[in-house]
C-alpha positions as CSV (number, residue, x, y, z in Angstrom):
1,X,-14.5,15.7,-11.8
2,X,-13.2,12.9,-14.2
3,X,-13.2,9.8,-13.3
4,X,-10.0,8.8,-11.8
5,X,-8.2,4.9,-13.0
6,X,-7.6,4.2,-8.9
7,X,-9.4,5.4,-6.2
8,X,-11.0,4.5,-2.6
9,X,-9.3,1.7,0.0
10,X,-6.7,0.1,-1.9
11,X,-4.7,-2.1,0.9
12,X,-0.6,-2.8,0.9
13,X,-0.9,-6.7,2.5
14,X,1.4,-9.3,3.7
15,X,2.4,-12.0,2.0
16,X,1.5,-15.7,3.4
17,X,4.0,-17.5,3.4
18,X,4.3,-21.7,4.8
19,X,6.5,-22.8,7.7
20,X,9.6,-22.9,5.6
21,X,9.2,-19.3,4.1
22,X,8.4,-20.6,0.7
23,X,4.5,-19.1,-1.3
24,X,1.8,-19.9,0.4
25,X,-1.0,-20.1,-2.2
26,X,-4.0,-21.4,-0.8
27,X,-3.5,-18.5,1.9
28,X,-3.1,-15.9,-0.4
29,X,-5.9,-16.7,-2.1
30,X,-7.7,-16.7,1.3
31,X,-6.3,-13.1,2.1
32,X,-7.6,-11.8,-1.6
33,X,-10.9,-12.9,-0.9
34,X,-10.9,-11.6,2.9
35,X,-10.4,-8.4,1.7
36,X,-12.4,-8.4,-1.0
37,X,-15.2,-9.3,0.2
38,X,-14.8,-6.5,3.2
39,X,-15.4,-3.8,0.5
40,X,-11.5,-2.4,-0.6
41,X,-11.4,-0.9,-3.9
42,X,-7.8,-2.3,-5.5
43,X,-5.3,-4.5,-4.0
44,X,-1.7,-4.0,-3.7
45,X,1.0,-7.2,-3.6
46,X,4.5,-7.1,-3.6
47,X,4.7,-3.6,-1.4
48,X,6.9,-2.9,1.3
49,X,4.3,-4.7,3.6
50,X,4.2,-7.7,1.2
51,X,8.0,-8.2,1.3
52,X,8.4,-7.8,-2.0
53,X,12.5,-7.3,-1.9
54,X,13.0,-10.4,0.1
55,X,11.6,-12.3,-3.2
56,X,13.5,-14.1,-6.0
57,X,11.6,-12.9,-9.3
58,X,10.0,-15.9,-10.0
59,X,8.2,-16.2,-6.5
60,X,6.9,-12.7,-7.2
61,X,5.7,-13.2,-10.5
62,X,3.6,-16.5,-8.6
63,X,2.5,-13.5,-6.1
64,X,1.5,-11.8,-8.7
65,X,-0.3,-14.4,-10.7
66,X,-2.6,-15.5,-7.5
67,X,-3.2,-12.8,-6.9
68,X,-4.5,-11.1,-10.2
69,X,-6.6,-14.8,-10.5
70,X,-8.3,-14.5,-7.0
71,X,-9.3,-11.4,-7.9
72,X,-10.9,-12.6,-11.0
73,X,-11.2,-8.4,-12.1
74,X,-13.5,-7.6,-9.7
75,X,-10.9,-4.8,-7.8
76,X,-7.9,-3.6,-10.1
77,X,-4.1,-4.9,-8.8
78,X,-1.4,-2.8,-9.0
79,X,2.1,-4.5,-8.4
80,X,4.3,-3.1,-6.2
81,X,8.3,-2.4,-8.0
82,X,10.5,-1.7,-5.0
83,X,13.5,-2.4,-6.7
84,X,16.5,0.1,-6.4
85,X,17.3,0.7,-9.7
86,X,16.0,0.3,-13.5
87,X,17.3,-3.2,-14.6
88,X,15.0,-4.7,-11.3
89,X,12.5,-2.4,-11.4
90,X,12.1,-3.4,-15.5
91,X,12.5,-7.0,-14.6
92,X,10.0,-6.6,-11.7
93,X,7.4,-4.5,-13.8
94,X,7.4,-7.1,-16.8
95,X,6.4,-9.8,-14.6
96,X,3.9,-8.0,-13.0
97,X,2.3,-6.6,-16.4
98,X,2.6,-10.5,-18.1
99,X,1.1,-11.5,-14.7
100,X,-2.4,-9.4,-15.8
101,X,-1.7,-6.3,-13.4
102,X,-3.4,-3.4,-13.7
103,X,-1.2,-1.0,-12.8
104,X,2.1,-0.6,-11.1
105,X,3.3,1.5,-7.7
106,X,7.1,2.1,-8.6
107,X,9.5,3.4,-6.4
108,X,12.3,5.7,-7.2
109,X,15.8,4.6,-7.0
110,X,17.2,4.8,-4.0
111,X,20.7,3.4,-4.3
112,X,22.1,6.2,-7.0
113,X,20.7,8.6,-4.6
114,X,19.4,11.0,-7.4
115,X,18.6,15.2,-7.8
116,X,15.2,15.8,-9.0
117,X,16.8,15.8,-12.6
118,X,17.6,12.1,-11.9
119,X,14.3,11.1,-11.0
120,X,12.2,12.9,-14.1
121,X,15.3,10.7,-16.2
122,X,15.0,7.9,-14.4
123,X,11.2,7.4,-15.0
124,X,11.4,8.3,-18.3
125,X,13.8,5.8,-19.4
126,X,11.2,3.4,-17.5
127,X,8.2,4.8,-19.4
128,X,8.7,3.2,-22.8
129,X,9.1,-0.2,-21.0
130,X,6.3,-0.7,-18.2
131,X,3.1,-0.5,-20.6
132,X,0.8,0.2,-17.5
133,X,-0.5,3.2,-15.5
134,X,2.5,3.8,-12.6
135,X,1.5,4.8,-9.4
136,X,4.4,6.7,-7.8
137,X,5.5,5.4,-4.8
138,X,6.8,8.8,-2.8
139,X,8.6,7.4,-0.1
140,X,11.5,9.7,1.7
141,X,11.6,7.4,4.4
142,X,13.0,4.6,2.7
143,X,14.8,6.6,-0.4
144,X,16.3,9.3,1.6
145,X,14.6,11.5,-1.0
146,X,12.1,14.5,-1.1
147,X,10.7,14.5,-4.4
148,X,9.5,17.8,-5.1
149,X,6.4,18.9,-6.2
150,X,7.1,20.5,-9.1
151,X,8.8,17.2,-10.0
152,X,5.6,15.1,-9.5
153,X,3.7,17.6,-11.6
154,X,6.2,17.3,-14.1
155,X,5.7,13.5,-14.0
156,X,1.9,13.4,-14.6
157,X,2.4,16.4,-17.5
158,X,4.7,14.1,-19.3
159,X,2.3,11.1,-19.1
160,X,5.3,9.1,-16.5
161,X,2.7,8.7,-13.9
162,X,-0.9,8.7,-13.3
163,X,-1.1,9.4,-9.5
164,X,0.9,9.3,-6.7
165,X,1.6,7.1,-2.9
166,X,2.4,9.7,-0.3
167,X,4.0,8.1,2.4
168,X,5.4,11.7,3.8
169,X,4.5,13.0,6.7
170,X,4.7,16.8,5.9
171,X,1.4,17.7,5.0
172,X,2.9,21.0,3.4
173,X,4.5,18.6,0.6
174,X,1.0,16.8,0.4
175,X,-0.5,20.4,0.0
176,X,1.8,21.7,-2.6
177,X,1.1,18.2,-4.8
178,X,-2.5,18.5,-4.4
179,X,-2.2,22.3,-6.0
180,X,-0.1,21.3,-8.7
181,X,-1.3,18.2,-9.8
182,X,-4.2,17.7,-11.9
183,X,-8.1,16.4,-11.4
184,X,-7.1,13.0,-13.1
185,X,-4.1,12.3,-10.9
186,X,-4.4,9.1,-8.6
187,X,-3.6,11.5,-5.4
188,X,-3.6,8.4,-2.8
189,X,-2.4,8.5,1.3
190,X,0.4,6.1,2.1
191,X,0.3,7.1,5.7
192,X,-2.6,5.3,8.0
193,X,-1.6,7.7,11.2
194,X,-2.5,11.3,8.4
195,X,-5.1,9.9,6.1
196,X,-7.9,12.0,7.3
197,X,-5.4,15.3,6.7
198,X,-4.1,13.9,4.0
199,X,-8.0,13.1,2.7
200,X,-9.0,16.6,3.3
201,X,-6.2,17.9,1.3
202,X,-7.2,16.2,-1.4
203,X,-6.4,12.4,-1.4
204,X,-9.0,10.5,-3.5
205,X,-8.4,7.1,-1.2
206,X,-5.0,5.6,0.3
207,X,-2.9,2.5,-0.3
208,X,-2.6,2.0,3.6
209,X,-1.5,-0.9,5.5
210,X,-4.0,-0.9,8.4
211,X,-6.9,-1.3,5.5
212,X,-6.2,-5.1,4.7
213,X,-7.6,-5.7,8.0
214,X,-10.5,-3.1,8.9
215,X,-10.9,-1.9,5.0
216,X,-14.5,-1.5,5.7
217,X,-13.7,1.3,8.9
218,X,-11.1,3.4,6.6
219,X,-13.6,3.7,3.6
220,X,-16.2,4.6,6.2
221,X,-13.7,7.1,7.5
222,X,-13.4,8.4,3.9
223,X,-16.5,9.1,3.5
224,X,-17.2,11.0,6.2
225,X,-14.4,13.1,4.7
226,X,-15.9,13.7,1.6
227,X,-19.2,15.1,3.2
228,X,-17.5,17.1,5.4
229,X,-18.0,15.6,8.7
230,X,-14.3,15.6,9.4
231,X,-14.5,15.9,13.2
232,X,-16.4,12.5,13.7
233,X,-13.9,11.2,10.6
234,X,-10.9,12.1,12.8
235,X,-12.9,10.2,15.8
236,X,-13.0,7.2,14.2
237,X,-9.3,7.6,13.2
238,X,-8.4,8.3,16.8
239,X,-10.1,4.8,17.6
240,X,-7.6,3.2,14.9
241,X,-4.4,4.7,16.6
242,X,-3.8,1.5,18.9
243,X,-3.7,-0.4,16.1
244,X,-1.8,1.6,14.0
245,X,0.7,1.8,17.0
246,X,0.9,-1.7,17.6
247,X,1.3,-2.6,14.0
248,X,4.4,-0.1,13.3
249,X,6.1,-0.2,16.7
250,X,8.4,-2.9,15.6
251,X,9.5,-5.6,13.2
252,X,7.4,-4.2,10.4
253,X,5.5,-5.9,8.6
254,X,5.2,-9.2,11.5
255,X,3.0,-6.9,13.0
256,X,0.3,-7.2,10.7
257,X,1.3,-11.1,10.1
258,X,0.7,-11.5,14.1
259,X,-2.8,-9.3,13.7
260,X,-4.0,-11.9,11.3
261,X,-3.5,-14.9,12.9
262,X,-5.2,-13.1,15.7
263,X,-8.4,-12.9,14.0
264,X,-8.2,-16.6,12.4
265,X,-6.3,-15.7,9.1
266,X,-2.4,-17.3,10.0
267,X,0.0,-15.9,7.4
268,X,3.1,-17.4,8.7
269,X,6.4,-15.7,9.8
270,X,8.1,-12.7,8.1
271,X,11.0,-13.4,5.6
272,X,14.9,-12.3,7.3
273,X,16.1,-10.5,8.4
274,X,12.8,-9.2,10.2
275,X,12.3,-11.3,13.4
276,X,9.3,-12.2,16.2
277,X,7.6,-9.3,18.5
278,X,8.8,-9.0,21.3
279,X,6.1,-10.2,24.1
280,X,5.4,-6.9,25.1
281,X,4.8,-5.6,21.3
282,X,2.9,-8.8,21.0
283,X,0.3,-8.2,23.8
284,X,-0.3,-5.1,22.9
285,X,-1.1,-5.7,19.6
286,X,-3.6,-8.2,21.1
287,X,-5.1,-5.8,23.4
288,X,-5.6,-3.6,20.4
289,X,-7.2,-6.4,17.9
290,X,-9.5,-7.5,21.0
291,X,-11.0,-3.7,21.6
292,X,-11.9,-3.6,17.8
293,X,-13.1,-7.1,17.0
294,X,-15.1,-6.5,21.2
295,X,-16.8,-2.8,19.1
296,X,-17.2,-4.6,15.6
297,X,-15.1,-2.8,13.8
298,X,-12.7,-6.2,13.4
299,X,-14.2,-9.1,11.9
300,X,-13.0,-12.3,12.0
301,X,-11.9,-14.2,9.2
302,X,-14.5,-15.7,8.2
303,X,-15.5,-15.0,4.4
């Protein structure tokens, strides 16, 4: 098989941010290195986990540039471009390429609202302009758009898009990209609750949320996978479910904010117009962090 550009636990993470909502730096330097050092094989800032969207441009291009240097190019960073249409998403993907990014996740447009035509136009009026490998970013949750599989093969064989973020829940439309797509193409889950279905249908690793905190549990998960021992890789998935419950209940992405501080790693508050967990979402969530750190599967921060 070649050798594929992305691969393994690549995490989506939060964003820390001080007690006024402005960049914390020193913190996200401390969240690089906590995940880092916990094995992940790529990092991913300025995703729908990071808050990207609730950023001016030059407080992402800072994400971006503490990021890229904590990682001194020792895991590749792909930049997240969430941006609705192609002005933001050119302006987003500039400052993430003169920021030292490796690659870039890109979204498609979800304000136009476009067919399947509009999407292989959209990205290949982009193409010329980003000057990196492009994850896409297949998301009908937040577009309102299935992208068809044809459409994504059609992608990689016109050199728009090196792999793909499948944040879908039908497994058929994971099963028809996986038949269409090429050995090269970055097939990644987006979706902690399926990633051992989506990993035995032929995901090569997964940008997952849940993996900036128990990185070292997901790529043990994958492996298991990839030797064929799916049955204890969907037990140990199982045993991720209260956390993966408690972290997308509500108020996503305070969730995961919450689950750090709860393991000594305080990221601040999320941006507006997300607000606090409720108590009830918030013991759980604790309940859930204490059974994982009580079996070792959650370690503290310490790095």
């Amino acid at each position: 098989m070649a050798e594929l550009m992305f691969r393994g636990l690549i995490p989506a993470f939060p964003t820390p941010l001080a007690a006024d909502g402005s960049l914390d730096e020193d913190g996200l330097a401390r969240i690089v290195e906590f995940q880092i050092a916990r094995g992940v094989s790529g990092l991913v800032p300025l995703g729908g986990t990071g808050e990207a969207t609730s950023f001016d441009l030059a407080t992402r291009r800072r994400i971006m540039e503490v990021t890229v240097s904590a990682a001194a190019r020792r895991v590749p960073v792909i930049g997240g471009v969430l941006d609705p249409g192609r002005g933001g998403a050119l302006d987003t993907a500039r400052l993430c390429r003169e920021a030292g990014a490796d690659g870039l996740m890109v979204i498609a447009p979800y304000y136009a609202r476009p067919d399947q035509e509009g999407v292989l136009r959209y990205f290949r009026s982009l193409a010329p302009e980003l000057k990196l490998p492009v994850i896409y970013y297949d998301n009908p949750y937040r577009t309102h758009l299935v992208t068809a599989p044809e459409t994504i093969a059609r992608m990689e064989a016109e050199g728009l898009i090196v792999g793909m973020k499948a944040s879908n829940t039908d497994l058929y439309h994971f099963a028809q990209v996986a038949d269409r797509v090429s050995d090269r193409f970055c097939l990644l889950s987006g979706q902690d609750t399926l990633f051992v279905e989506q990993a035995m249908l032929g995901a090569k690793g997964g940008v997952l949320t849940s993996a900036a905190l128990v990185p070292g549990r997901w790529a043990e998960i994958l492996r298991l996978v990839e030797a064929g021992r799916v049955p204890e890789a969907l037990a140990l998935q199982r045993g991720l479910h209260p956390l993966m419950d408690a972290l997308f209940a509500e108020q996503f992405p305070e969730g995961v904010r919450r689950a750090f501080a709860m393991i000594g790693l305080p990221i601040g508050a999320s941006l507006p117009p997300v607000t606090a967990l409720p108590q009830a979402a918030e013991h759980r969530l604790a309940a859930a962090i204490d059974a994982l750190v009580a079996d070792g599967t959650l370690i503290g921060a310490g790095v």
